[in-house]
RONU-25718 format. One record per residue (C-alpha): residue number from 1; residue in one letter; x, y, z. Coordinates in pm, 1 decimal. Example, Ala and Ser with C-alpha at 12.3 -4.5 7.8 and 13.67 -1.06 7.14 Angstrom:
REC    n  res      east     north        up
REC    1    A    1230.0    -450.0     780.0
REC    2    S    1367.0    -106.0     714.0
This chain:
REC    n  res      east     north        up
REC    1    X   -2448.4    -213.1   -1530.0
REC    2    X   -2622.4    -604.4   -1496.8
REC    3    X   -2699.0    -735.9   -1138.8
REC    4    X   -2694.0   -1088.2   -1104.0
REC    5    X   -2721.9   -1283.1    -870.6
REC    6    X   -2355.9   -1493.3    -780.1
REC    7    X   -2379.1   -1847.4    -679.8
REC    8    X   -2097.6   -2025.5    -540.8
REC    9    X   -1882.0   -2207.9    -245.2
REC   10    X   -1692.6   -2101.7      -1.5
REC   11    X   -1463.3   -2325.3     248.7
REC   12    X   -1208.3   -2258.1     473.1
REC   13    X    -874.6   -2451.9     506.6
REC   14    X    -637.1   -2442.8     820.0
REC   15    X    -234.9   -2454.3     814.1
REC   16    X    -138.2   -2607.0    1078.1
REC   17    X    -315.3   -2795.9    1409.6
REC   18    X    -173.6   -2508.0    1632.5
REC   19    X    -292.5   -2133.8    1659.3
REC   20    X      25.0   -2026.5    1721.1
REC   21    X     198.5   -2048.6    1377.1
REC   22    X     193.1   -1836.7    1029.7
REC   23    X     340.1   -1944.9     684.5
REC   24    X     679.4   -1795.7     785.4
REC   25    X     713.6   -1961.0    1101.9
REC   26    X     606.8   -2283.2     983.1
REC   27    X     802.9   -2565.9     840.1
REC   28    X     871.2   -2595.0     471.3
REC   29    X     761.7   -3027.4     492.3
REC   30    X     434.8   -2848.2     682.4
REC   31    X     338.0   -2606.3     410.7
REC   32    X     393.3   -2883.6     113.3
REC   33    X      74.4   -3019.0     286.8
REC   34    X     -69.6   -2690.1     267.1
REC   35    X      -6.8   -2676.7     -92.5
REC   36    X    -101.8   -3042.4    -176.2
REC   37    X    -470.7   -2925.6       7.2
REC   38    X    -467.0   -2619.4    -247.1
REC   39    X    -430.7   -2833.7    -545.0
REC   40    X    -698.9   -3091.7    -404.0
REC   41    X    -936.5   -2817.3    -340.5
REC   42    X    -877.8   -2645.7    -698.2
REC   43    X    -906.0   -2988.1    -874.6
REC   44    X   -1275.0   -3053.7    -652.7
REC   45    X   -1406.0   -2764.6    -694.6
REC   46    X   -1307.6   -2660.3   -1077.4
REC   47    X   -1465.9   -2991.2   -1154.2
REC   48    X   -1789.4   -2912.6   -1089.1
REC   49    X   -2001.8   -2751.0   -1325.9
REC   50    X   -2108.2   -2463.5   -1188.3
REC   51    X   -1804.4   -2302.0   -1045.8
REC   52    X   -1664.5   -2064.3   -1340.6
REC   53    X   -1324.1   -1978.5   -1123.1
REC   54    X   -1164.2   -2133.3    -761.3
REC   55    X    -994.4   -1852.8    -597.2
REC   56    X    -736.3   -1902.8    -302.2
REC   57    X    -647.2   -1607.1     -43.1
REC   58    X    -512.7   -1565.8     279.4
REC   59    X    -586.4   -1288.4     481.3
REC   60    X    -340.9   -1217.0     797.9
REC   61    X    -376.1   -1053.0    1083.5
REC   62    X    -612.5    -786.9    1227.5
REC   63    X    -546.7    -510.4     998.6
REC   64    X    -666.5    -693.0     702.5
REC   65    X    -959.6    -833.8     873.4
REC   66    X    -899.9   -1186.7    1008.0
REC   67    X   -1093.8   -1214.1    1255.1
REC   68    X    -945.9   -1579.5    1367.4
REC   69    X    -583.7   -1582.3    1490.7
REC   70    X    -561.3   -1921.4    1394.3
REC   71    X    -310.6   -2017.9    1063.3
REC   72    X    -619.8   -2019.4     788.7
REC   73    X    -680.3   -1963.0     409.2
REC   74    X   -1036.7   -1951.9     214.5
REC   75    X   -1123.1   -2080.7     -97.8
REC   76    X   -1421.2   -1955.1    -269.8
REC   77    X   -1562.0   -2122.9    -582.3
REC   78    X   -1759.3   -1841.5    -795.0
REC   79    X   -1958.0   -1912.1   -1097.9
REC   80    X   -1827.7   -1613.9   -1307.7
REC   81    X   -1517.3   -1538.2   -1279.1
REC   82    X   -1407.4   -1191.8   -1079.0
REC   83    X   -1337.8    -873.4   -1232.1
REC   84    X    -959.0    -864.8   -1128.7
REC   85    X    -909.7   -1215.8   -1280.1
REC   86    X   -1109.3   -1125.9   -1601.9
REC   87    X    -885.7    -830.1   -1652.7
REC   88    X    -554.9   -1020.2   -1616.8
REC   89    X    -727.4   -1256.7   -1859.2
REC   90    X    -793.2   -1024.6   -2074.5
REC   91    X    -438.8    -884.0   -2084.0
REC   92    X    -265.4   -1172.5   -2119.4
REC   93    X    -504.4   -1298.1   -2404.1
REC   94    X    -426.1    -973.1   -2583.8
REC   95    X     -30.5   -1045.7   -2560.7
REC   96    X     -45.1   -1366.8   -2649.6
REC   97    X    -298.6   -1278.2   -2994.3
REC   98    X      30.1    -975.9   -3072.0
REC   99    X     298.0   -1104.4   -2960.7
REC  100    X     230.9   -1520.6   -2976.7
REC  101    X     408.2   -1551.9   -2617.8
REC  102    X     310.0   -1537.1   -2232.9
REC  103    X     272.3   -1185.2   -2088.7
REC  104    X     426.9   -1334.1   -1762.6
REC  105    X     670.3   -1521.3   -1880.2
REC  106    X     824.2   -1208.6   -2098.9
REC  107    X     837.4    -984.7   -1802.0
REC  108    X     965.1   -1251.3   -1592.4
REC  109    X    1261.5   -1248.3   -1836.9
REC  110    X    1280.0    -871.5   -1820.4
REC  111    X    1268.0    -887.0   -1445.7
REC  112    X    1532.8   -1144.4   -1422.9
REC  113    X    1778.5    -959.6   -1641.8
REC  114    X    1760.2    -625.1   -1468.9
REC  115    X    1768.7    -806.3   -1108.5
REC  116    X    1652.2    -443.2    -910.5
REC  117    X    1278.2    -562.5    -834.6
REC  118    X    1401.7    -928.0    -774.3
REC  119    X    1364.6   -1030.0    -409.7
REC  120    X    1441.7   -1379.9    -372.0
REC  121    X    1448.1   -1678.6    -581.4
REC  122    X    1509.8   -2064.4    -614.1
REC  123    X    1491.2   -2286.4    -856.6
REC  124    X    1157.0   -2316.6    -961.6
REC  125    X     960.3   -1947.7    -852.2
REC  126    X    1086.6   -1578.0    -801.7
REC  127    X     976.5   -1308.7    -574.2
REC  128    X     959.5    -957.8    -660.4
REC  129    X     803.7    -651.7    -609.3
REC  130    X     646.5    -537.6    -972.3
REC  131    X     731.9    -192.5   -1155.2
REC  132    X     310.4    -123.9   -1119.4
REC  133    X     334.1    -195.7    -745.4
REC  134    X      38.5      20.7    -557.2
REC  135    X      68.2    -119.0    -185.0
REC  136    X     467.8     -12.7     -64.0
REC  137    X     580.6    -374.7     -41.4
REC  138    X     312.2    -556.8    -282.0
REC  139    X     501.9    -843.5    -424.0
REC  140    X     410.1   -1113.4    -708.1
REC  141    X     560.0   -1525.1    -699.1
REC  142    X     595.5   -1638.2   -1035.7
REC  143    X     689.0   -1998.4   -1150.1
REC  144    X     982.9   -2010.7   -1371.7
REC  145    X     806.5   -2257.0   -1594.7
REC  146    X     485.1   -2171.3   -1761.0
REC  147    X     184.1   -2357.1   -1632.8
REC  148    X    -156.5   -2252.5   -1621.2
REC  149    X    -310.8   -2370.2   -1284.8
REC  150    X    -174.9   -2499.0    -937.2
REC  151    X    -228.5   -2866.1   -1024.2
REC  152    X      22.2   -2859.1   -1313.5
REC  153    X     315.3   -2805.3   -1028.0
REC  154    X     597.4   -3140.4   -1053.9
REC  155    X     638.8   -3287.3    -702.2
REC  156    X     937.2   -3055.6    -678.4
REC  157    X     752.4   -2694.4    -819.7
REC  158    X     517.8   -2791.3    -547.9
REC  159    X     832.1   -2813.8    -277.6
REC  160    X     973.5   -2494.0    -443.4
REC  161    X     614.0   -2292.1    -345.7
REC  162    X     587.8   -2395.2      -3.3
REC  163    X     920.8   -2290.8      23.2
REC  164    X     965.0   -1960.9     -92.7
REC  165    X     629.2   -1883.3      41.0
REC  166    X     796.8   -1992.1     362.1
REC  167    X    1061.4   -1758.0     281.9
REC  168    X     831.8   -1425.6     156.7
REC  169    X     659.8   -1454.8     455.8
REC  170    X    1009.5   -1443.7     619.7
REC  171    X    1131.1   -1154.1     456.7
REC  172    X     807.5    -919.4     595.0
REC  173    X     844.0   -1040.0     957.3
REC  174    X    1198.4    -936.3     978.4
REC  175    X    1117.7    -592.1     764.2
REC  176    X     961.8    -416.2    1098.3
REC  177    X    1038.6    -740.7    1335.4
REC  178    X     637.6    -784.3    1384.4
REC  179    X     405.1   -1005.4    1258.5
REC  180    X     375.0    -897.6     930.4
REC  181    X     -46.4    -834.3     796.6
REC  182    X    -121.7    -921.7     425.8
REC  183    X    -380.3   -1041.1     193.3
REC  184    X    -261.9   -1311.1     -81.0
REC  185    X    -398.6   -1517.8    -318.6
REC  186    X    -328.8   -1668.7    -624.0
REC  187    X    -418.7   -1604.4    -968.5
REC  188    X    -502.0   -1898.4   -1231.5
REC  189    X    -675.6   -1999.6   -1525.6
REC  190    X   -1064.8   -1993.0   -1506.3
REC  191    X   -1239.3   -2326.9   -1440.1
REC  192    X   -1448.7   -2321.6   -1792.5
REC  193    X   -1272.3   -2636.6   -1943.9
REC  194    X   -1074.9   -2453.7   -2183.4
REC  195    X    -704.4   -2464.9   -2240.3
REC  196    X    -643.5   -2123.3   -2172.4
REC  197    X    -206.6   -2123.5   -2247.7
REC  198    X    -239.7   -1755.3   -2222.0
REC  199    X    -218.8   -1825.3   -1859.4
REC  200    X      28.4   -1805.7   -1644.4
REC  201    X      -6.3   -1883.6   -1276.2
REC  202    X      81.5   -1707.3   -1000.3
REC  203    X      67.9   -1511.0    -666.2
REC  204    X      19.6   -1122.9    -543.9
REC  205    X      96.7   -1021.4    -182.3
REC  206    X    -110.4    -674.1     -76.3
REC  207    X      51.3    -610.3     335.4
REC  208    X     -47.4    -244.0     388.1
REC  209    X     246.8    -128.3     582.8
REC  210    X     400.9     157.5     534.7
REC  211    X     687.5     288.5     683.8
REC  212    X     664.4      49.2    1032.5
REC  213    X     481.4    -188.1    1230.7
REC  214    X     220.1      80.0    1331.0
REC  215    X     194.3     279.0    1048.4
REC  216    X     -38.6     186.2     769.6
REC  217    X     -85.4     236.8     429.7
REC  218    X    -445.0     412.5     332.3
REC  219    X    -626.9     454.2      20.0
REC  220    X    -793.3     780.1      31.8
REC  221    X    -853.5    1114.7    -137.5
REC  222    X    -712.0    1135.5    -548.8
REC  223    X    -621.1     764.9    -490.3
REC  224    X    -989.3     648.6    -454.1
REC  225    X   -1107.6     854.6    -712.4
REC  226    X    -812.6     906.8    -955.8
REC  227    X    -540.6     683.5    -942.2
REC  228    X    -285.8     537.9    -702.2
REC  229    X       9.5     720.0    -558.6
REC  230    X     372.2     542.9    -457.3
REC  231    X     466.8     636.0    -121.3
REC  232    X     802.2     398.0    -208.0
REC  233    X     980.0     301.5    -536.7
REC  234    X     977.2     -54.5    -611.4
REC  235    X    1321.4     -56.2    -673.2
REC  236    X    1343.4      86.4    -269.6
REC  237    X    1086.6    -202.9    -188.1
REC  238    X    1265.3    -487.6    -332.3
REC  239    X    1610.2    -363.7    -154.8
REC  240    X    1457.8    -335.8     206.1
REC  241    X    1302.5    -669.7     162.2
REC  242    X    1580.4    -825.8      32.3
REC  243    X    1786.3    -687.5     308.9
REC  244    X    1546.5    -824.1     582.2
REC  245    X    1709.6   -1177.9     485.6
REC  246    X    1999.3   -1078.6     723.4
REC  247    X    1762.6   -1058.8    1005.0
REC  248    X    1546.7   -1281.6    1189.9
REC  249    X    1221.7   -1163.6    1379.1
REC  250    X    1175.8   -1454.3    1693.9
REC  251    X     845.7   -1361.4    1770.4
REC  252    X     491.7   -1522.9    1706.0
């Protein structure tokens, strides 16, 4: 074990001029501006030359510890890049060296042809709920096309994002008709100049609800010092969300 000391920036970035709006109440035109601010931010603060890795996460809501009601995302600049995001790049690095292809974009595929994890898609990104899902309705948003980081979107991937964003964050207000807590953020290439086509971007969604509105998902006992148990399938989890498309939570 090394300690070292991290250097970095942090900034935060609001959605929307009023407090009373999330990503799944707001409109689709609205969170294209969002997005267009994500790829600004990334392309600033990647620049510079001590940031190893920009990372982009939303926390909502009171159970995952926003403390500001207000529609909000941060972005933290780090100079080495995070343990999470090191082990996806090491994974994907691996599969690329075996197999010459993109880890994402093979299980994408797989995903695609057996259509029971799928949640929603459109043309550009998917939704689904992967087969190593830990949180009961953790879901990933991959881009159809391979690209490496958030400012290689086209005008119309960037539409695409904000909508089915819009449309995710739809899906888990209508699964117990509340406003639905989460953490997301999105996973890219580091910031260390390098190419890096192992890479393929995208996003994870971590809402710890479990079975309704009031009852949450904990971590405790074997699963904080073995290993993670399912409380759902992800077959189950895909199938409820999907199914929350046919109803429509009015509240905030």
């Amino acid at each position: 074990m090394v300690a070292e000391t991290e250097t970095g920036i942090c900034r935060v970035l609001c959605f929307s001029p009023r407090h009373d709006l999330t990503l799944s109440k707001m409109e689709v035109s609205d969170i294209r501006l969002v997005v267009d601010a994500w790829v600004a931010q990334y392309q600033e603060l990647s620049a510079r030359k001590e940031i190893g890795y920009v990372q982009i996460f939303e926390n909502r809501g009171a159970l995952m510890g926003a403390s500001n009601l207000h529609p909000h995302c941060q972005i933290w600049g780090s100079t080495n890049v995070p343990h999470l995001v090191a082990t996806e790049e090491k994974s994907q690095l691996a599969h690329k060296q075996a197999k010459g292809s993109c880890l994402l974009c093979d299980y994408l595929a797989l995903e695609q042809q057996k259509r029971k994890r799928v949640v929603l898609e459109n043309e550009h990104f998917v939704t689904l709920v992967p087969f190593w899902a830990v949180w009961p309705f953790e879901t990933m948003v991959l881009p159809k096309r391979h690209f490496s980081a958030i400012p290689a979107m086209t005008s119309e991937e960037r539409d695409a994002l904000s909508s089915i964003l819009q449309q995710t964050t739809s899906h888990f207000d209508n699964l117990f008709q509340s406003p639905f807590p989460y953490s997301m953020g999105f996973h890219q290439q580091p910031s260390d100049g390098n190419a890096h086509e192992e890479w393929h971007f995208h996003a994870h969604f971590f809402p710890p609800l479990l079975r309704s509105a009031t009852v949450r998902k904990f971590m405790v006992g074997y699963e904080m010092l073995a290993t993670p148990q399912r409380d759902i399938t992800p077959e189950s989890a895909a199938e409820r969300l999907r199914a929350a498309a046919n109803s429509s939570w009015r509240g905030k």
